[in-house]
N, C-alpha and C positions, 0 to 999 in steps of 0.2 A: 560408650554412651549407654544408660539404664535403657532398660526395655520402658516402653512407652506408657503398656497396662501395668506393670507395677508401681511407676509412679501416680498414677491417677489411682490405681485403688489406697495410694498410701498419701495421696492429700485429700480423698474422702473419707477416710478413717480418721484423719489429723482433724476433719471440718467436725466433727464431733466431740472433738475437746476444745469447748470456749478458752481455756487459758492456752492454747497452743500458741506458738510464734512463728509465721512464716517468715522464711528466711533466703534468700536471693532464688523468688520465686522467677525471676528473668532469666535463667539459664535453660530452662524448661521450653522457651519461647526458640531454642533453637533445632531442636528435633522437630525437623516437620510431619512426622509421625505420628506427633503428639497432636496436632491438629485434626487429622483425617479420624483416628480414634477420639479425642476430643466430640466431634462432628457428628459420628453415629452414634456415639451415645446420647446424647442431647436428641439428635434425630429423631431416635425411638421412643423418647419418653412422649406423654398427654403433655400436651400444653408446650411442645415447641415453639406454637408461632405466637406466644405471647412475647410482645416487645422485651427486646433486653434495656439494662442503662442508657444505650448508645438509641434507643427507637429502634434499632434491627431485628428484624427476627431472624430462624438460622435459613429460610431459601433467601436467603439474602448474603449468606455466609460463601468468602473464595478465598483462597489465597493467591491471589493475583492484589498486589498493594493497591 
């Protein structure tokens, strides 16, 4: 399985080319690694507990379904 930060730095890199194509971004959703790093990044930035899509904000974030 890919390490967890090199896929995140390389679909934030990807989110800077408008013409890019993401491509079976759901495999991604299996490393739960990719979560807890997902988590603190967001964590740390200003402006975590602004609502996402969903109304959530992230202390609201678990991985418990």
């Amino acid at each position: 399985m890919r390490d967890p930060v090199q896929v995140l730095n390389a679909l934030c890199e990807h989110s800077k080319v408008s013409a890019y194509r993401y491509e079976r971004l759901y495999r991604i959703l299996f490393n739960e690694e990719m979560f807890f790093i997902a988590y603190q990044r967001k964590y740390a930035n200003q402006g975590n507990m602004t609502p996402g899509a969903d109304g959530r904000t992230v202390d609201r974030m678990s991985i418990d379904p």
